[in-house]
N, C-alpha and C positions, 0 to 999 in steps of 0.2 A: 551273816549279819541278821538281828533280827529288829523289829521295831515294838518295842514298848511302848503301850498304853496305859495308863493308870488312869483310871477315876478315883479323886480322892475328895475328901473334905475342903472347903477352903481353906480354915481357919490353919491345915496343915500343910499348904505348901509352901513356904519359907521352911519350917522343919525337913520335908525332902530333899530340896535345892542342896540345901547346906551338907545334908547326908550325902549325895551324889555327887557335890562338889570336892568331897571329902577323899574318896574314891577314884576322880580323875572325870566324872564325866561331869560338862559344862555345859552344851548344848542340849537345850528341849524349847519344845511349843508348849503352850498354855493357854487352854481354851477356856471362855468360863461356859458351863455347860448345865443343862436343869434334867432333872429326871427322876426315878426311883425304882426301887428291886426291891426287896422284901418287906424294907418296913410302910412302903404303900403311901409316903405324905403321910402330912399331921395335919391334927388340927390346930388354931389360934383363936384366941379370943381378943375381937381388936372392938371398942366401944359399946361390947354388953353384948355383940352378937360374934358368933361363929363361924368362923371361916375354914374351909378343908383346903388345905394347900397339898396338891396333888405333886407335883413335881418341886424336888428339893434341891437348890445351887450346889454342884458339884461344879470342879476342877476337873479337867482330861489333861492330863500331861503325854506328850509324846515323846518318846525319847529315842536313837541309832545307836546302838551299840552293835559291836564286834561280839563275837558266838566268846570269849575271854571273858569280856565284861557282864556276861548277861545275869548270872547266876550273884555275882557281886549287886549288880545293879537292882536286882528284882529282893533281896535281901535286905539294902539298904532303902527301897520304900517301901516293904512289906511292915520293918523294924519303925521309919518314922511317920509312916501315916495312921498306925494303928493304934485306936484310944479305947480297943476293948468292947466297944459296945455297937450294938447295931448299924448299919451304912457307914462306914468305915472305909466301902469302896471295894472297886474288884482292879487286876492286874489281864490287861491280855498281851498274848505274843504274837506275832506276825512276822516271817520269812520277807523278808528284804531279797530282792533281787539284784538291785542294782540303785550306787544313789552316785549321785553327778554333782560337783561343785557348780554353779553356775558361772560363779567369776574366773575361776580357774580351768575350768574342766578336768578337775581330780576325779577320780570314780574310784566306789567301794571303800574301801577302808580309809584312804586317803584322804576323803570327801567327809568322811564322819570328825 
């Protein structure tokens, strides 16, 4: 099992969801989350003066999937979160060891 992260755009998660939905997977978290990687913040101009907005509102999405689904899943929000142009967002992977239903007590696969 691995755990998908996505940092995406906001304006692009309903395009995800629905991607993934598409696919079979229905379960994720959604963080709203601030920050930046390459392009460093922008600036704005808000009443004649200038502001640097260092950190920019991204989405983290988390997602469980099965070592089956992974290559599907990282495909379908590679394909709908990306609008071509700079922060766009990155993808990480993470080894799951074990996930536990809380209500049930299903583990592993069963739990996803």
């Amino acid at each position: 099992m691995k755990l998908i992260t996505a940092i995406i755009k906001p304006f692009k998660l309903e395009e995800v969801r629905e991607s993934l939905d598409k696919i079979g997977i229905t379960g994720m978290t959604i963080t709203e989350v601030k920050g930046f990687g390459r392009q460093k913040g922008h600036t704005e101009l808000y009443r004649g003066a200038e502001y640097v907005i260092d950190f920019l509102p991204k989405i983290k999405v988390e997602i469980a999937v099965s070592i089956d689904q992974l290559d599907e899943a990282i495909d379908a929000i590679t394909k709908s979160a990306s609008t071509g142009k700079i922060g766009d967002g990155k993808i990480f992977l993470s080894a799951l060891d074990q996930v536990i239903r809380i209500r049930t007590g299903e583990t592993d696969q069963d739990a996803i």
